[in-house]
VEXDREN-2710 file (C-alpha; in Angstrom, 1 decimal):
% VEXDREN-2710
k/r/px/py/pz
1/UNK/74.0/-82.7/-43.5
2/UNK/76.2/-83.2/-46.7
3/UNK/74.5/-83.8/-49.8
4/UNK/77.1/-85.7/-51.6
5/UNK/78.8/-89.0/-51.1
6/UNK/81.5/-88.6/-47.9
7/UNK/82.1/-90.0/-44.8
8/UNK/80.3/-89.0/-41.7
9/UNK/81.6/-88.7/-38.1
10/UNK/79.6/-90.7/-35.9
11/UNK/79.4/-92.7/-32.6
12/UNK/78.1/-96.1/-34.2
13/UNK/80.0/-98.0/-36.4
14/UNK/78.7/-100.2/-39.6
15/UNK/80.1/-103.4/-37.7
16/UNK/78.3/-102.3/-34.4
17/UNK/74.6/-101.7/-36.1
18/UNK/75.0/-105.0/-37.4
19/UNK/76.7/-107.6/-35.0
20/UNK/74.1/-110.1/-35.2
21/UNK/72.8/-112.5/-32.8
22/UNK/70.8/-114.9/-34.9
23/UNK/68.8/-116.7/-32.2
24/UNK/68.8/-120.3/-30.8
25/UNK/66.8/-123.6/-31.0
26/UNK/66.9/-125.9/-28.3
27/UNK/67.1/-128.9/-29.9
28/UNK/66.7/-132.2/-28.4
29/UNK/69.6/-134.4/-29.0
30/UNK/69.3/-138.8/-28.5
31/UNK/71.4/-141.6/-29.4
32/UNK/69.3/-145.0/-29.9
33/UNK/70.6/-148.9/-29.4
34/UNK/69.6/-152.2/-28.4
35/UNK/69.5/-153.2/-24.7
36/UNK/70.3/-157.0/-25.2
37/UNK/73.8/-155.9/-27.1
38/UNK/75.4/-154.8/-23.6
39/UNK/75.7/-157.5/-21.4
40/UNK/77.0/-159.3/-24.8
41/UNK/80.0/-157.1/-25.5
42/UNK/80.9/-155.7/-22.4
43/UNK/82.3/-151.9/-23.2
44/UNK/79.9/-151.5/-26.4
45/UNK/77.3/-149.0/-24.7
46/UNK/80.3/-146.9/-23.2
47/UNK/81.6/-146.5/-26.6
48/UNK/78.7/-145.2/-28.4
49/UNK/78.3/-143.2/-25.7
50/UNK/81.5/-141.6/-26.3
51/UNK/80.6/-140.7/-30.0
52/UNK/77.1/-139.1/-28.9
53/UNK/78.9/-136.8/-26.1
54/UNK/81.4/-135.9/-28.6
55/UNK/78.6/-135.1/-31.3
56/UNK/76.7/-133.0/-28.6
57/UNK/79.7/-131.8/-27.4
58/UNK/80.7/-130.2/-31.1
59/UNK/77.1/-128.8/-31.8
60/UNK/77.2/-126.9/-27.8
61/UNK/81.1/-125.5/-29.2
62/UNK/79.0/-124.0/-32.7
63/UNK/76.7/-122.2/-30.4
64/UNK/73.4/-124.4/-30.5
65/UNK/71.6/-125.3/-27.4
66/UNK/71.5/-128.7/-26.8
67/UNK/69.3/-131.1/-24.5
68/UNK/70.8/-135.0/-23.9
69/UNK/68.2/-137.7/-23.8
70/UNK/70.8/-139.9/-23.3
71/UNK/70.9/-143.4/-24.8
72/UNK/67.4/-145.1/-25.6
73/UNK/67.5/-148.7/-26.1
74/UNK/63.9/-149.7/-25.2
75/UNK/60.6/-148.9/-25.2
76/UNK/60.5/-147.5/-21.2
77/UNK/63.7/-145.1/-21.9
78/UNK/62.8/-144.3/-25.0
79/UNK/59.3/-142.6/-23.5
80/UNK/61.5/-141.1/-20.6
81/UNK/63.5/-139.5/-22.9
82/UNK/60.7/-138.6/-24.9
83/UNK/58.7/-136.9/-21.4
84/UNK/62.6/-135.1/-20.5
85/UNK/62.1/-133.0/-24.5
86/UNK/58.8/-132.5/-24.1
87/UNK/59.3/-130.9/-20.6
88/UNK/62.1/-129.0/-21.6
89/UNK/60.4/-127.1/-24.1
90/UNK/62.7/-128.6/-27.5
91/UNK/62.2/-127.0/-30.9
92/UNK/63.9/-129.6/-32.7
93/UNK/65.0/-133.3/-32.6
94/UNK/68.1/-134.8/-33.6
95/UNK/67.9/-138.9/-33.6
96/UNK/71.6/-140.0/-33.5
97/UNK/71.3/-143.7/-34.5
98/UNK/74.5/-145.4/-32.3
99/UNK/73.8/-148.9/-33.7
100/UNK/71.2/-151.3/-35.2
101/UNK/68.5/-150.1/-32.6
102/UNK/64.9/-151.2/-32.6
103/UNK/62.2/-149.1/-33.6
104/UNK/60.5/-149.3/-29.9
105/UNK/63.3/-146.9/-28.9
106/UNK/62.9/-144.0/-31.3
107/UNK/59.3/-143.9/-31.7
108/UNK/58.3/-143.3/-28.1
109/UNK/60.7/-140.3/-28.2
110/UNK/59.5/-138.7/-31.3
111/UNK/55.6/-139.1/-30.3
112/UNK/56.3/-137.3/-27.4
113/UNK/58.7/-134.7/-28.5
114/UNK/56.5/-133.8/-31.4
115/UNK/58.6/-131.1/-32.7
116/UNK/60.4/-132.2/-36.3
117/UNK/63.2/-134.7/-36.5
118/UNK/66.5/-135.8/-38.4
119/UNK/68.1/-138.5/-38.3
120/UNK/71.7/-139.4/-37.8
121/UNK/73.8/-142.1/-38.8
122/UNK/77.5/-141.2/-38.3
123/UNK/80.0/-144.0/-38.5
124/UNK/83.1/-143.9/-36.3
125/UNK/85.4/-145.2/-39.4
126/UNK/85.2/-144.8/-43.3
127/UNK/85.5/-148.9/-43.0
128/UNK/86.1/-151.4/-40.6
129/UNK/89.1/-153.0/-40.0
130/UNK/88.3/-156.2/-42.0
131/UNK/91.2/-157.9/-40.8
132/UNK/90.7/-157.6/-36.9
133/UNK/87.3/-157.1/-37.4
134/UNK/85.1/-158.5/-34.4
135/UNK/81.4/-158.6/-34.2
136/UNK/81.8/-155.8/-31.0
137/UNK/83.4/-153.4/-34.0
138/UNK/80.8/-154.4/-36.6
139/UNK/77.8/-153.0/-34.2
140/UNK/80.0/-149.8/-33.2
141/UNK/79.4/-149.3/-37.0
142/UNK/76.4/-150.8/-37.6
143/UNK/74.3/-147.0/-37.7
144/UNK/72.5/-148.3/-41.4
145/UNK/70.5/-151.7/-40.9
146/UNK/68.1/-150.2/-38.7
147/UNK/67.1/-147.1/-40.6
148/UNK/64.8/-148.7/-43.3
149/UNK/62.8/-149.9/-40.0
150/UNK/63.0/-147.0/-38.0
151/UNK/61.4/-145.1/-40.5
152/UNK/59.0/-147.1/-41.7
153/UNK/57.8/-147.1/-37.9
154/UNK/57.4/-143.5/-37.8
155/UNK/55.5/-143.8/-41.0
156/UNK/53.1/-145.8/-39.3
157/UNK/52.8/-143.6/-37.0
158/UNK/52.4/-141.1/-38.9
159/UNK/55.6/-139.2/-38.8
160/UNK/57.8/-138.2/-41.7
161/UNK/61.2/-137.1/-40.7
162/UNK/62.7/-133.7/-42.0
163/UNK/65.6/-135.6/-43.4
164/UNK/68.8/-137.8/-42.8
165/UNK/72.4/-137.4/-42.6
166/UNK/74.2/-140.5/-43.5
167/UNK/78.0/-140.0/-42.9
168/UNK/81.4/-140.2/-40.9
169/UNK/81.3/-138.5/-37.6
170/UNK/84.9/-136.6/-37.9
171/UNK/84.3/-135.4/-41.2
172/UNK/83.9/-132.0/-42.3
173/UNK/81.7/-132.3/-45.1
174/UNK/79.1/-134.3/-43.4
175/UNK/79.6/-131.9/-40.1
176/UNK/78.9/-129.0/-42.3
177/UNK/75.4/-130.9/-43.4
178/UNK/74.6/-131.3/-39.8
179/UNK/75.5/-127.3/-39.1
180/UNK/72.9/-126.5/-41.9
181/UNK/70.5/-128.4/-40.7
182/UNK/71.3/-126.7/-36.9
183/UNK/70.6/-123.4/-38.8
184/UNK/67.3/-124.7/-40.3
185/UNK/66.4/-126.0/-37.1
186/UNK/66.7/-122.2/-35.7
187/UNK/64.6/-120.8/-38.7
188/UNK/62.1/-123.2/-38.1
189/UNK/62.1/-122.3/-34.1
190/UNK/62.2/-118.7/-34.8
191/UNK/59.0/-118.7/-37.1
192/UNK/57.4/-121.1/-35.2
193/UNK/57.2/-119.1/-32.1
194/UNK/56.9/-115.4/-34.1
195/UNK/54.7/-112.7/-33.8
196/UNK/54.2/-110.9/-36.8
197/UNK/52.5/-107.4/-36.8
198/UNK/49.9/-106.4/-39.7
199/UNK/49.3/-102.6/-39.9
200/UNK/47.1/-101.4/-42.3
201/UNK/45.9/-103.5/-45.2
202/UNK/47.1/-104.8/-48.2
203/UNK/47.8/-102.8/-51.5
204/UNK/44.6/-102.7/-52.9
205/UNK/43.9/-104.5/-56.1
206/UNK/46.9/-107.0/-54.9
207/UNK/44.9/-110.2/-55.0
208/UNK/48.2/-112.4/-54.8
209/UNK/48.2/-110.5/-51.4
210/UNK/45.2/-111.6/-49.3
211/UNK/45.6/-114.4/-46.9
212/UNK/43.9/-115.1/-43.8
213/UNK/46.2/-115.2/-40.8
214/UNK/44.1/-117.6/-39.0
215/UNK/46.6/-119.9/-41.8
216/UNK/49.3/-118.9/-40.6
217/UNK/49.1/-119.9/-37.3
218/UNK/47.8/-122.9/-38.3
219/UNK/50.1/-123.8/-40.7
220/UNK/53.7/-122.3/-38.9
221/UNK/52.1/-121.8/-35.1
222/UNK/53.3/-117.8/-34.9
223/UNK/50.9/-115.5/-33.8
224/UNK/49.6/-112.8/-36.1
225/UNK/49.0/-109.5/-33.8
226/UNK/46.7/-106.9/-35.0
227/UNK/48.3/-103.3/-35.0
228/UNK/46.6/-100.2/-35.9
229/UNK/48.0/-96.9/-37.3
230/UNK/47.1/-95.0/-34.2
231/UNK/49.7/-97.5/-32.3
232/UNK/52.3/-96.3/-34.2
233/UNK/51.0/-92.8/-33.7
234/UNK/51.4/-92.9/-30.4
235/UNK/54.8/-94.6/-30.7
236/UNK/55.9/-91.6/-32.5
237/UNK/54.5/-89.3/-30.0
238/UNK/56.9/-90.4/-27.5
239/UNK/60.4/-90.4/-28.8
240/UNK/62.4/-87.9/-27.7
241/UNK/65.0/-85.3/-29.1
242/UNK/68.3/-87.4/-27.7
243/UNK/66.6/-90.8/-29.0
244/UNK/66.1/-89.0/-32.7
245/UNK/69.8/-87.5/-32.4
246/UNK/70.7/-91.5/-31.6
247/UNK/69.0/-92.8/-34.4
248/UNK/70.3/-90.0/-36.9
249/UNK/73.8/-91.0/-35.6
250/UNK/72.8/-94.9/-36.7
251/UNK/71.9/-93.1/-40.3
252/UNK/75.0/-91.5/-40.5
253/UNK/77.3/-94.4/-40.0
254/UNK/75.4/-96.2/-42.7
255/UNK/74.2/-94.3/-45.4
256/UNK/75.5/-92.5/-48.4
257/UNK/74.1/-89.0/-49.5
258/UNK/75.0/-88.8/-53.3
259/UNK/74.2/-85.9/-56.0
260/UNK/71.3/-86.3/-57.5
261/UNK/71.4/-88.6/-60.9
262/UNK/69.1/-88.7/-64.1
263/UNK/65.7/-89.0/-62.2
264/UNK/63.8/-85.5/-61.7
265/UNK/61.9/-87.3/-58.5
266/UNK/65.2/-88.3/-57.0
267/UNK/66.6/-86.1/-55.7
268/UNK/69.2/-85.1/-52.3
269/UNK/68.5/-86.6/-49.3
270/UNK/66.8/-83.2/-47.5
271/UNK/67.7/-83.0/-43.8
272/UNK/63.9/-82.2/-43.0
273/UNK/63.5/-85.7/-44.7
274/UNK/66.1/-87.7/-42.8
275/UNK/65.2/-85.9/-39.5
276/UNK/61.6/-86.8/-39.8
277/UNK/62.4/-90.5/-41.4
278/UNK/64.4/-90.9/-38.4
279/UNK/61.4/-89.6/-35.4
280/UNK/59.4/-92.4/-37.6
281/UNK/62.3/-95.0/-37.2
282/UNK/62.7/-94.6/-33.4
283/UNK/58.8/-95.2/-33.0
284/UNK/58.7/-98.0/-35.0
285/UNK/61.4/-99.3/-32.4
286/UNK/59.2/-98.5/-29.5
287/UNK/55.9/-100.5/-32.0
288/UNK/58.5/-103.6/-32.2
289/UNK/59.4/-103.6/-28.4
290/UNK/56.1/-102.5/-27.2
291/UNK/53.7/-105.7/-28.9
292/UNK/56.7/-108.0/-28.6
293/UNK/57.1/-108.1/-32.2
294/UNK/59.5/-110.7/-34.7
295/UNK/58.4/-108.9/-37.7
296/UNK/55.6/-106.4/-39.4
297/UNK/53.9/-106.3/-42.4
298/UNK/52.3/-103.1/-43.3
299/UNK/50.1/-100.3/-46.1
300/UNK/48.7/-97.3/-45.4
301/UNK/47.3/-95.6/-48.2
302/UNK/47.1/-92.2/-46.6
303/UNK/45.0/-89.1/-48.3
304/UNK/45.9/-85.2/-48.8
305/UNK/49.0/-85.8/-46.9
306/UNK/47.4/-86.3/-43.5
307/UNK/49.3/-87.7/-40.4
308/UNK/48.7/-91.5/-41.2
309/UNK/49.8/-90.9/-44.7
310/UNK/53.2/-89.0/-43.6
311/UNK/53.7/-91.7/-41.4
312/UNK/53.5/-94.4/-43.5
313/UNK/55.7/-93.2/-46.1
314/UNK/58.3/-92.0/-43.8
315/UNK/58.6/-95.9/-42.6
316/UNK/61.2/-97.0/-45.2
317/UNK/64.3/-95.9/-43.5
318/UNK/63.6/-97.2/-39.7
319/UNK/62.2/-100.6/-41.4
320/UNK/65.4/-100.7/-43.6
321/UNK/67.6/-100.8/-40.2
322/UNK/65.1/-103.7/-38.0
323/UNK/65.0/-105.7/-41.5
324/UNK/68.7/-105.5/-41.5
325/UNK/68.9/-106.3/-37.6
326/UNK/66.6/-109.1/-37.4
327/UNK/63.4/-107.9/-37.6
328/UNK/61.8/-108.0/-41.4
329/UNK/59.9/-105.5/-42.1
330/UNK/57.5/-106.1/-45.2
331/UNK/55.6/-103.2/-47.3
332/UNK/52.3/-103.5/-48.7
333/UNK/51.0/-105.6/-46.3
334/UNK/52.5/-108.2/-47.4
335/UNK/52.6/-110.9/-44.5
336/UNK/53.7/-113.7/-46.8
337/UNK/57.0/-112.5/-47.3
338/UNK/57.4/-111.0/-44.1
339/UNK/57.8/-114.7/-43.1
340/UNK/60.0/-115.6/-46.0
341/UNK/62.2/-113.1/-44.9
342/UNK/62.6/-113.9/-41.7
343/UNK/63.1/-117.5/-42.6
344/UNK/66.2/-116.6/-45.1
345/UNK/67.4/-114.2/-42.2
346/UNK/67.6/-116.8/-39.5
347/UNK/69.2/-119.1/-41.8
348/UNK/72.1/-116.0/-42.4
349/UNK/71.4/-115.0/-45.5
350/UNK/69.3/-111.9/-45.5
351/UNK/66.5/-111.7/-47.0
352/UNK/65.1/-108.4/-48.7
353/UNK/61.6/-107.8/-50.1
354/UNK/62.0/-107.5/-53.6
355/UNK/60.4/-108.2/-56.9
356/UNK/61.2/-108.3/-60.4
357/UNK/61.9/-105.2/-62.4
358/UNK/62.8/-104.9/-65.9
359/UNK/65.3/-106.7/-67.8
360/UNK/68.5/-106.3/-69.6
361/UNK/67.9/-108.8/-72.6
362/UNK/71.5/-107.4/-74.0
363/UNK/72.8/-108.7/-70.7
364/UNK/70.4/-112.1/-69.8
365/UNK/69.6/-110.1/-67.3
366/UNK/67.0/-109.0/-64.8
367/UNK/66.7/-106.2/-62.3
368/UNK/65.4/-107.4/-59.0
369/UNK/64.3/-104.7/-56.2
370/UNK/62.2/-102.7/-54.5
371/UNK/60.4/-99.0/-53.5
372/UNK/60.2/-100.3/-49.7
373/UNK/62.1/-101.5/-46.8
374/UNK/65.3/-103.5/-47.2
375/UNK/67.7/-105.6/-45.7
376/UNK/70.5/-103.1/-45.4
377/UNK/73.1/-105.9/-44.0
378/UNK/73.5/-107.7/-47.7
379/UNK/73.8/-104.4/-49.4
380/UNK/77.3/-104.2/-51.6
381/UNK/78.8/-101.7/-50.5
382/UNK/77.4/-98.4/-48.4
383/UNK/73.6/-97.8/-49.5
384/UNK/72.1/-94.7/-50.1
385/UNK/69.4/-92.4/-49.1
386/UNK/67.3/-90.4/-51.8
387/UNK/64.6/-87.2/-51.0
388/UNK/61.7/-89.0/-53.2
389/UNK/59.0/-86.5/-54.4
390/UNK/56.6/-89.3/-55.6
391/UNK/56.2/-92.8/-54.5
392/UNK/55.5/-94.4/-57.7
393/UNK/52.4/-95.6/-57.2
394/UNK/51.3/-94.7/-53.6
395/UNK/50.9/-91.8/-51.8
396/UNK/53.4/-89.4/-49.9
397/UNK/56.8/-88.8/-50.2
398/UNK/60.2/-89.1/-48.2
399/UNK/63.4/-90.6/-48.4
400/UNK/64.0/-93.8/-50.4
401/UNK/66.5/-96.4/-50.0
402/UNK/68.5/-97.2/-52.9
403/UNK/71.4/-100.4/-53.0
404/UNK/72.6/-103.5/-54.6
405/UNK/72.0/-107.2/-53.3
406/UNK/76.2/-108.5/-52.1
407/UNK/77.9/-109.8/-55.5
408/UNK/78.0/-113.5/-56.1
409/UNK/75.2/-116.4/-55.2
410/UNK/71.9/-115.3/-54.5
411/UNK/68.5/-117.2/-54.2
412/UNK/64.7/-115.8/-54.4
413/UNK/62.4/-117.3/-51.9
414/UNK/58.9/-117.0/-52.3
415/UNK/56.0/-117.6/-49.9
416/UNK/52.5/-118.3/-52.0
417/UNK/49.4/-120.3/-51.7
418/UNK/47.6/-122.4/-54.1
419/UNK/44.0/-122.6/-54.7
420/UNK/43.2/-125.1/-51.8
421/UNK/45.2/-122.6/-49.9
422/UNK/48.2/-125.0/-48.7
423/UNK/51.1/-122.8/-48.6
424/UNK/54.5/-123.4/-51.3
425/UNK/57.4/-122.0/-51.1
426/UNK/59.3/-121.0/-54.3
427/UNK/63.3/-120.8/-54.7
428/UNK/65.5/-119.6/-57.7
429/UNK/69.1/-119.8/-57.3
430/UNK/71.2/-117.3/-59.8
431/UNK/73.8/-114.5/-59.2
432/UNK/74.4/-111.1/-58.0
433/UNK/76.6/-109.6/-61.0
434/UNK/78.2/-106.3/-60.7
435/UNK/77.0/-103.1/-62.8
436/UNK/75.2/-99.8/-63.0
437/UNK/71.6/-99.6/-61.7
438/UNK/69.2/-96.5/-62.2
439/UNK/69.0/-93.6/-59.7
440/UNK/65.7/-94.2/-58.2
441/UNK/66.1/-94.3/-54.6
442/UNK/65.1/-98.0/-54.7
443/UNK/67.1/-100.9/-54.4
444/UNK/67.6/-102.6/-57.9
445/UNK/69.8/-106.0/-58.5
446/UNK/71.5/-107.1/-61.4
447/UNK/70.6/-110.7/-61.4
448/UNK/71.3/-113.7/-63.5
449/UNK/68.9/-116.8/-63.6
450/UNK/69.2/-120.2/-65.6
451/UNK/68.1/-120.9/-67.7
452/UNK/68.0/-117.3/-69.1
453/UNK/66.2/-114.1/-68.6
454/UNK/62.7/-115.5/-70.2
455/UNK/62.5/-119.2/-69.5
456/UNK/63.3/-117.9/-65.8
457/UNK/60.3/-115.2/-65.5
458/UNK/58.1/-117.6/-66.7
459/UNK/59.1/-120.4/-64.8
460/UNK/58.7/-118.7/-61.9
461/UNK/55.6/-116.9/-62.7
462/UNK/53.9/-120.0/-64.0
463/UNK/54.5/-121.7/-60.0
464/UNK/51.9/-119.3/-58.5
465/UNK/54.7/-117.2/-56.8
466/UNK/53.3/-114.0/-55.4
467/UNK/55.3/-111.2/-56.7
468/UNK/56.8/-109.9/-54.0
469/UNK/59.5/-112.5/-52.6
470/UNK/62.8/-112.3/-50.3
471/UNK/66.1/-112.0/-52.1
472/UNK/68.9/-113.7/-50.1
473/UNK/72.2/-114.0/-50.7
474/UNK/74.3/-117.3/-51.1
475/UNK/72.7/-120.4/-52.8
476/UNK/70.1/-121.7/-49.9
477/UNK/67.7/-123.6/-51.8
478/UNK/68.3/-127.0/-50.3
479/UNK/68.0/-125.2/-46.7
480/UNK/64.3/-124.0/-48.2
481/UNK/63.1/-126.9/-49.0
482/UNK/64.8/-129.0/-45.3
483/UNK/62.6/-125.9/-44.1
484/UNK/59.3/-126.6/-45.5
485/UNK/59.9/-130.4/-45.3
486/UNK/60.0/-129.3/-41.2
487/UNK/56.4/-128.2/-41.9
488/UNK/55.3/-130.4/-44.8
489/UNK/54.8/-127.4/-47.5
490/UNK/55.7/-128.1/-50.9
491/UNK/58.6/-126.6/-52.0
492/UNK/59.3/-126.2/-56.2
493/UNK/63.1/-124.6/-57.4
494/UNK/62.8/-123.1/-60.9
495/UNK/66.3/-123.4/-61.6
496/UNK/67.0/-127.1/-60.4
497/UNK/67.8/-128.7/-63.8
498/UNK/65.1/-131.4/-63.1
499/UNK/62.6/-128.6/-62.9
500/UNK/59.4/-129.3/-64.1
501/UNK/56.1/-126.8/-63.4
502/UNK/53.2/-127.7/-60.3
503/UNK/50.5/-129.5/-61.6
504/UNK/47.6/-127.2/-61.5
505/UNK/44.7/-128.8/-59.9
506/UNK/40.8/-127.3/-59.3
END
């Protein structure tokens, strides 16, 4: 294996390791009326149902799964439509208000669908035409009277919708708020129904760590599974020589092998190194596949470089590729970002376990990274694989992965808990500059952060925020916080101008 930074021959492309298929949400879709308004203006219910086929219609062209509930416009359809979602299994519910319609024909719906909602009032035109206008064309664009009832109703009841699109319904910019929400609605199905491994236990002396899983199933409804090292043991046991000749050809196509730089404990990637890191990486494929696994959180301590320890320090590389494919991967046990990750993932926009490192004062700067896996499908530009002699701070050694988060808009999302232990989340929204970062065989960002290096830090240390978060790329804080609104969690942006720090409360 070269030692330096060229091309390799292989049989997998970058493009093929990572031609994502994000997932789906079924999500229930229902328009909502008045009954009595029919046999009054003959034509009416046709014509709203025109605009809520062609609003399905454009969400089934983006890829989403849809399920029709039709038109509800009283009480009984309203609960038909609601039994129809709740035997279909929906993840999500879009309320497309058609007209003024009564509360009677929502609320049914949502009580049975139980599964979070948005509401959606799309006119047909920017205005009416005053002029001509005719009672008939006031109602085809009379979405707004009846939303002030509708959700004070589900108030009453008890529900508090995820949000509301207000809006034309051939416009782009409003179609591009119903397309985030679409995505949302797919991060929210995706964690909802995930199984996320925990191997090992946490870093000891993490305290921000510790959590009890049993919350998380409350709280999101995924499953945590219980893994031991021995499972991935066996994994290991089993892969064979053409799987690990695969798997090194999937290194090949994505990694860099540089000269060594400045630091004495980075050093060439050895081929012992990468052979072994990829062995580990195919069993970790068989540990996802075999438990039916989303994502894993793991920490093995190890001692006097026994098998467990070799294992668990050889993870890295294998965990770098599922992260980067779908499947986050989180080191030290760290099941809290495991599911921030896979949030920002579903929602396309990566998602790497990071932290803060140090800062650049000179350059209102701070270095954002990491020593374990990453989400190799945001690098900029090719990563690179380092032989590591020390893990700083654990046990073992192996190969690292070293890269830079894409260029341009990035956010920080944080999963923590407060003292009652109700889960936040935590967003910062900077950038991804371009620039020289150290050596280490660990990914390192240059990052920016309003409202500089120090009021950011401690803004964002003062939250709560566990130290360990998922860097994504692209500004996706108001897709965050439509996500924990889906979930009623409490979601606090550092860099949102109105920002002012959580009230601490005993």
């Amino acid at each position: 294996m070269p030692e330096q930074s060229e091309p390799f021959a292989s049989a997998v492309t970058f493009d093929q390791l990572f031609k994502r298929n994000y997932g789906s949400a079924k999500i229930g879709v229902f328009g909502c009326g008045l009954w009595a308004y029919w046999s009054q203006f003959p034509g009416l219910r046709e014509k709203l149902i025109g605009y809520q086929t062609y609003f399905e219609n454009r969400l089934r062209e983006k890829g989403f799964d849809i399920v029709s509930g039709g038109l509800a416009d009283n009480s009984q359809s309203a609960a038909a439509a609601g039994d129809r979602f709740r035997r279909e299994g929906i993840d999500f519910l879009i309320c497309y208000v058609s007209t003024y319609a009564i509360s009677s024909s929502v609320v049914p719906v949502v009580q049975r669908a139980n599964v979070p909602i948005v509401i959606v009032a799309l006119q047909p035109t920017s205005a009416m035409d005053y002029k001509n206008g005719t009672t008939a064309m006031q109602l085809e664009h009379d979405q707004g009277p009846g939303l002030p009832e509708l959700c004070c109703a589900l108030r009453r009841v008890s529900v508090e919708p995820a949000g509301m699109i207000v809006g034309l319904l051939y416009d782009d910019s409003t179609w591009q708020r119903i397309f985030d929400w679409c995505k949302v609605a797919r991060a929210y199905a995706t964690v909802h129904r995930a199984r996320i491994g925990l191997m090992g236990h946490t870093y000891e002396g993490m305290l921000d760590m510790n959590s009890d899983p049993t919350m998380f199933e409350a709280y999101f409804g995924l499953h945590c599974e219980h893994i031991e090292m021995d499972d991935l043991q066996v994994c290991v046991d089993e892969v064979t020589e053409p799987e690990v000749a695969r798997k090194l050809d999937e290194v090949y196509a994505l990694f860099d092998f540089p000269p060594p730089g400045a630091d004495p404990i980075a050093g060439p990637a050895k081929k012992e190194d990468v052979e072994w890191a990829a062995r580990v990486a195919c069993g970790i494929d068989k540990l996802i596949r075999r438990f039916d696994l989303t994502g894993l959180a793991y920490y093995y301590r190890g001692l006097n470089n026994n098998a467990y320890e070799r294992l668990g320090a050889t993870m890295i590389v294998g965990s770098s590729l599922l992260t980067g494919q779908g499947f986050p991967i989180a080191g030290e046990y760290d099941v809290k970002n495991c599911v921030a990750m896979l949030m920002a993932d579903r929602l396309e926009a990566g998602g790497s376990f990071a932290e803060i490192h140090p800062c650049d004062f000179e350059h209102d700067i701070v270095l954002v990274g990491h020593d374990g896996p990453h989400h190799v499908g945001v690098a900029q530009g090719r990563p690179v694989l380092r032989s590591l002699s020390v893990y700083h701070g654990k046990r073992g050694y192996g190969v690292g992965v070293e890269f830079q988060i894409k260029n341009g808009p990035i956010t920080c999302v944080g999963l923590t808990q407060t003292y009652q232990g109700k889960f936040r989340l935590v967003v910062a929204e900077g950038e991804s500059l371009p620039g020289p970062i150290p050596p280490t065989g660990n990914t390192n960002t240059r990052c920016r952060f309003a409202p500089d290096v120090s009021g950011f830090i401690g803004n964002w240390s003062l939250t709560g925020a566990t130290h360990h978060f998922a860097l994504a790329v692209g500004h996706i804080g108001h897709l965050v916080e439509d996500f924990a609104r889906c979930y009623g969690i409490e979601c606090v942006n550092v860099t949102d101008p109105g920002y002012k720090r959580p009230q601490y409360i005993r």
